[in-house]
PADOMI-125894 format. One record per residue: residue number from 1; residue in one letter; x, y, z of N, C-alpha, C in turn. Coordinates in nm, 3 decimals. Layout:
residues N
REC   resi   resn       nxx       nyy       nzz      caxx      cayy      cazz       cxx       cyy       czz
REC    NUM      A         X         Y         Z         X         Y         Z         X         Y         Z
...
//
This chain:
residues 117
REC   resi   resn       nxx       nyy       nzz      caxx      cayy      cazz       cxx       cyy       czz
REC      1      X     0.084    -0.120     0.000     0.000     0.000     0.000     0.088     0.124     0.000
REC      2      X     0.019     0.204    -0.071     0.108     0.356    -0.089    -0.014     0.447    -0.034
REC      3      X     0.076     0.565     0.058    -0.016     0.673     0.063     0.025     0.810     0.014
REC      4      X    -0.024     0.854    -0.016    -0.008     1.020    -0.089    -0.070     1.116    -0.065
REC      5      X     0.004     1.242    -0.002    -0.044     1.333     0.068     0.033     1.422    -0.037
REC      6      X    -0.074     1.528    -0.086    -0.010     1.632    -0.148    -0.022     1.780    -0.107
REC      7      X     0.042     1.872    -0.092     0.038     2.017    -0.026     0.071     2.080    -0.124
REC      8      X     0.074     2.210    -0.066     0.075     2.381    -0.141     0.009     2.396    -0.206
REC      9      X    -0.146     2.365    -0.231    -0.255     2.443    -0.309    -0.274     2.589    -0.245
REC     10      X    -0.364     2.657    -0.275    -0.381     2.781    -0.236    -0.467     2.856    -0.347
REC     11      X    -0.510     3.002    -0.276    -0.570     3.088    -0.400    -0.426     3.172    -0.443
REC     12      X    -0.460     3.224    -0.557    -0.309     3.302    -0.584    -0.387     3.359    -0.739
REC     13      X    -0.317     3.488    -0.774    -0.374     3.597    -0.912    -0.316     3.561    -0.990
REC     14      X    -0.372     3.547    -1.101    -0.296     3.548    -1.228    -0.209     3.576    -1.236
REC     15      X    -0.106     3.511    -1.302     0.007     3.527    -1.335     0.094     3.530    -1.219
REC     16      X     0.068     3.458    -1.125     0.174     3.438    -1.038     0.191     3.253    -1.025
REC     17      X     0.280     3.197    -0.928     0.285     3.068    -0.949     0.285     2.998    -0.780
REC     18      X     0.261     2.894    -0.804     0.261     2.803    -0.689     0.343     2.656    -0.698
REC     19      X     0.356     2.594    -0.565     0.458     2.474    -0.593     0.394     2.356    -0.509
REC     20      X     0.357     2.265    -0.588     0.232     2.206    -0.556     0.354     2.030    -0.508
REC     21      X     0.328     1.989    -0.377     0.406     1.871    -0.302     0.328     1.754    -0.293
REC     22      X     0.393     1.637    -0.333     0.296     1.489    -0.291     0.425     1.406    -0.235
REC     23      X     0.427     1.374    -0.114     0.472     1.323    -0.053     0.435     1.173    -0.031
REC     24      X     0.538     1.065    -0.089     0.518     0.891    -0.090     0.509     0.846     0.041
REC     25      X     0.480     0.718     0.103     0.459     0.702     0.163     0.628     0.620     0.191
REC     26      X     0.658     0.586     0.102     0.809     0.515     0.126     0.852     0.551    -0.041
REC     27      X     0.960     0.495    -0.103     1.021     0.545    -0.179     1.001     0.405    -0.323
REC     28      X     0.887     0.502    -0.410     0.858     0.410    -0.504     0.839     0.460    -0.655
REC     29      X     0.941     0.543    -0.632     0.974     0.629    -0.782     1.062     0.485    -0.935
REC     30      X     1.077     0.428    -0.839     1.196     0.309    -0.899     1.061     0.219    -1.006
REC     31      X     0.947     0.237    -0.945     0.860     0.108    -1.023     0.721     0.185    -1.054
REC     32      X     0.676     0.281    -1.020     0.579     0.390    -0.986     0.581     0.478    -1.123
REC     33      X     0.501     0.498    -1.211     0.559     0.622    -1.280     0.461     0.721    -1.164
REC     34      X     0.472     0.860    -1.218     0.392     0.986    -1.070     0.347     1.105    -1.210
REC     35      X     0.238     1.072    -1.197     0.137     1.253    -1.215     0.077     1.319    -1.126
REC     36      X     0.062     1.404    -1.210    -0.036     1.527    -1.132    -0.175     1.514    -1.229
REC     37      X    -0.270     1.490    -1.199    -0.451     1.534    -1.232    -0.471     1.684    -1.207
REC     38      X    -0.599     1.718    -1.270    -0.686     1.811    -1.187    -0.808     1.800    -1.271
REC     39      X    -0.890     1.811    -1.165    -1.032     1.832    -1.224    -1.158     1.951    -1.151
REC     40      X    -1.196     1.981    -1.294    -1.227     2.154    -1.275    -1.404     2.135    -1.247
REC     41      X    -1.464     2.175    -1.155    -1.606     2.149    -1.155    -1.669     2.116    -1.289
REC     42      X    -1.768     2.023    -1.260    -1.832     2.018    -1.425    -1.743     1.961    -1.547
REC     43      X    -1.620     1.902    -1.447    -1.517     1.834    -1.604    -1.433     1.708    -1.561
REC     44      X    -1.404     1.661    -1.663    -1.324     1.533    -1.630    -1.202     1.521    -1.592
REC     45      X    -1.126     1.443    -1.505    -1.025     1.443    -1.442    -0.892     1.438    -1.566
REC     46      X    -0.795     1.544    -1.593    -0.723     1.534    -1.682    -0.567     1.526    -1.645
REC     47      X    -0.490     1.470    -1.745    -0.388     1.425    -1.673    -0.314     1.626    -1.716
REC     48      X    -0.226     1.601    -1.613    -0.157     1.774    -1.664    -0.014     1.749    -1.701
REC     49      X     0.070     1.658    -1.573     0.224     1.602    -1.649     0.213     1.492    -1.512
REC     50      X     0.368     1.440    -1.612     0.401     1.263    -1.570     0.523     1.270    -1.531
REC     51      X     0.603     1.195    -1.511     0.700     1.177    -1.511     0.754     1.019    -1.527
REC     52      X     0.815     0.933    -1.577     0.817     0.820    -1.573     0.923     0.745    -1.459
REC     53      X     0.903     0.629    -1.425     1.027     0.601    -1.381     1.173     0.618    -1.443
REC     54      X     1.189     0.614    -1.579     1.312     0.690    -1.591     1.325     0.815    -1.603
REC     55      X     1.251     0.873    -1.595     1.266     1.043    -1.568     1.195     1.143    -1.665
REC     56      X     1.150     1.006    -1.763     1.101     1.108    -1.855     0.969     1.217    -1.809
REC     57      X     0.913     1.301    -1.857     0.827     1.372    -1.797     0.702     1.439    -1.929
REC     58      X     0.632     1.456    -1.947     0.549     1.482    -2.048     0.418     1.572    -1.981
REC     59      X     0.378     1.656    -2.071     0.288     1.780    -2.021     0.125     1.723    -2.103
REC     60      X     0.030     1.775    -2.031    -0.062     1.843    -2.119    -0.032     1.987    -2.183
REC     61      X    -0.091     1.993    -2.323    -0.059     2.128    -2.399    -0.075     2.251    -2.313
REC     62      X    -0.185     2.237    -2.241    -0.206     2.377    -2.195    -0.163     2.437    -2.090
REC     63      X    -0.043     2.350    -2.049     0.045     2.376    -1.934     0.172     2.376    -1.976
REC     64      X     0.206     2.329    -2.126     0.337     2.339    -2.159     0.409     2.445    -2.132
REC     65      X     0.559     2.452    -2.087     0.611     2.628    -2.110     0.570     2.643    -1.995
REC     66      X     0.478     2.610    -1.908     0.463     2.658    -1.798     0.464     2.593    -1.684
REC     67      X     0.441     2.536    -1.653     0.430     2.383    -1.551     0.582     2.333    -1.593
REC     68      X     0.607     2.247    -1.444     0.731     2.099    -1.417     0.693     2.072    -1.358
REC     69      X     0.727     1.921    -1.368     0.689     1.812    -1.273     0.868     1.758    -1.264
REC     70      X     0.884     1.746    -1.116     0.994     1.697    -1.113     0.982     1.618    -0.939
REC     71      X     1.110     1.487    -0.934     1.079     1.420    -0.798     1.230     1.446    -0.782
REC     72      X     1.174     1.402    -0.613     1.317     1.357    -0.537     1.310     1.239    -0.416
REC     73      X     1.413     1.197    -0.506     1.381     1.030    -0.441     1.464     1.021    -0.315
REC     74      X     1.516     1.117    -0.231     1.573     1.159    -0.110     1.465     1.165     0.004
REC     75      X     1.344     1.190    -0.075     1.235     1.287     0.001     1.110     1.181    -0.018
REC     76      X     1.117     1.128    -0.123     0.999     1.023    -0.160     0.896     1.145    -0.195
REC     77      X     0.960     1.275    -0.304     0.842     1.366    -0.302     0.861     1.398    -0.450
REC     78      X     0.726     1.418    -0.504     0.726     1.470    -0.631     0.635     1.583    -0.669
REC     79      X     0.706     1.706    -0.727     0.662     1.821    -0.711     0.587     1.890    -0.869
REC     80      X     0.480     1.991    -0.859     0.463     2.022    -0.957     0.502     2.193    -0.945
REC     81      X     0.574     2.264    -1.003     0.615     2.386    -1.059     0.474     2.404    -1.140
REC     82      X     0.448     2.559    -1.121     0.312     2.615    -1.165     0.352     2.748    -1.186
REC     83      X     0.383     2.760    -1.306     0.420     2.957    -1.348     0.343     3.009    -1.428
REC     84      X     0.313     3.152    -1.413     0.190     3.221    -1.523     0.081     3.163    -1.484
REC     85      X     0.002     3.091    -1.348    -0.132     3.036    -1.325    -0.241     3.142    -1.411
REC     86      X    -0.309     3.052    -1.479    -0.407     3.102    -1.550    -0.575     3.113    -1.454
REC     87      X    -0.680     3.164    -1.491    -0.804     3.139    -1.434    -0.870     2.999    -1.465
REC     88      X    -0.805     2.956    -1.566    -0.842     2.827    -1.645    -0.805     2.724    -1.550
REC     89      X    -0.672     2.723    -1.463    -0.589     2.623    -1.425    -0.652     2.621    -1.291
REC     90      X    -0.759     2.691    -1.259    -0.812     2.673    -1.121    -0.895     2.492    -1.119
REC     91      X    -0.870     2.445    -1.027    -0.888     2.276    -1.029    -0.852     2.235    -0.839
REC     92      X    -0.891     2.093    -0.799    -0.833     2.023    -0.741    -0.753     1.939    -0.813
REC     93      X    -0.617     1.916    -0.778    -0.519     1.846    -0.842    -0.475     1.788    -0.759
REC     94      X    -0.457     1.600    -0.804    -0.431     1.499    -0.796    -0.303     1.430    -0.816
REC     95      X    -0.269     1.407    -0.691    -0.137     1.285    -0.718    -0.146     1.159    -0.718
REC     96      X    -0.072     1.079    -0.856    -0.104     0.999    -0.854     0.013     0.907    -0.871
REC     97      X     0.008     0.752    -0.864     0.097     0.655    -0.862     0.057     0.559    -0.922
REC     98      X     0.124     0.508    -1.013     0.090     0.417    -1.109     0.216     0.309    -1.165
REC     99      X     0.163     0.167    -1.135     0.300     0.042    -1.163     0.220    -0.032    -1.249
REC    100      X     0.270    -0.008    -1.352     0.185    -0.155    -1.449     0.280    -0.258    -1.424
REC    101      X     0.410    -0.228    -1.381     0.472    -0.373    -1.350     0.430    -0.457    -1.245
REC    102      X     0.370    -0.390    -1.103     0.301    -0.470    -1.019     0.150    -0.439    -1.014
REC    103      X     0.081    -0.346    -1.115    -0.064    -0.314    -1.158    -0.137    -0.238    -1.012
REC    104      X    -0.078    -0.129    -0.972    -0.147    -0.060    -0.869    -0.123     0.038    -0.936
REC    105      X    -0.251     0.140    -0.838    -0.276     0.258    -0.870    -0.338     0.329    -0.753
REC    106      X    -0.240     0.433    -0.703    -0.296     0.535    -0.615    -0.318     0.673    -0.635
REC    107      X    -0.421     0.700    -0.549    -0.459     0.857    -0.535    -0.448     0.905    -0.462
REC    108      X    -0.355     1.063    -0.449    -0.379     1.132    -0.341    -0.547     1.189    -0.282
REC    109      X    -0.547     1.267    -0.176    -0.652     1.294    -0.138    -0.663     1.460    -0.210
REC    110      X    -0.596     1.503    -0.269    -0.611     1.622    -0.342    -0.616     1.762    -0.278
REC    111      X    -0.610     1.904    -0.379    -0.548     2.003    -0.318    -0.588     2.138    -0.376
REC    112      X    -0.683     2.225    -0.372    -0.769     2.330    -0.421    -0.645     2.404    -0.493
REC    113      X    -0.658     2.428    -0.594    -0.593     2.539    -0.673    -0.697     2.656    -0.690
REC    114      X    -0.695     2.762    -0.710    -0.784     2.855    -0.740    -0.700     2.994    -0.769
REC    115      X    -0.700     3.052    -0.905    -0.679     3.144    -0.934    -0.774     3.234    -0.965
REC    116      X    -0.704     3.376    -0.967    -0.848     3.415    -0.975    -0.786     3.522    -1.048
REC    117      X    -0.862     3.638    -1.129    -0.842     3.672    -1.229    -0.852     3.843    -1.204
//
């Protein structure tokens, strides 16, 4: 079992940024790939970026250029970088954990983003 606790949501204005934390429960970056979700009232849960177990990392478009996702396997924590927050990007966002090599899948308990315009 994995647990995932993620921090630093907040309200914050346009065009400023936030640094959004999901903290592992032990250290499972090695077999785990790790995203970030968010889902905006009235919409479906979308992936925003990944990162793989080898490091690779991949965006949704509308966060490209602006958003990172990056871990540290010191910390068992994987972080999302949030620059230029849009009114659009207001969401609860989701950490998540995912092993198709041992087929689990966890969810954090999630984390209010809200920009406001």
């Amino acid at each position: 079992q994995v647990q995932l606790v993620e921090s630093g949501g907040g309200l914050v204005q346009a065009g400023g940024s936030l640094r959004l934390s999901c903290a592992a429960s032990r250290n499972i970056f090695s077999i785990y790939a790790m995203g970030w979700y968010r889902q905006a009232p009235g919409k479906q849960r979308e992936l925003v970026a990944a990162i793989s177990t080898g490091g690779s990392t991949n965006y949704a478009e509308s966060v490209k250029g602006r958003f990172a996702i990056s871990r540290d396997s010191a910390k068992n924590t994987v972080y999302l970088q949030m620059n230029r927050l849009k009114p659009e990007d207001t969401a609860v966002y989701y950490c998540n954990a995912n092993s198709r090599l041992v087929g689990n899948n966890y969810w954090g308990q999630g984390t209010q983003v809200t920009v406001s315009s």
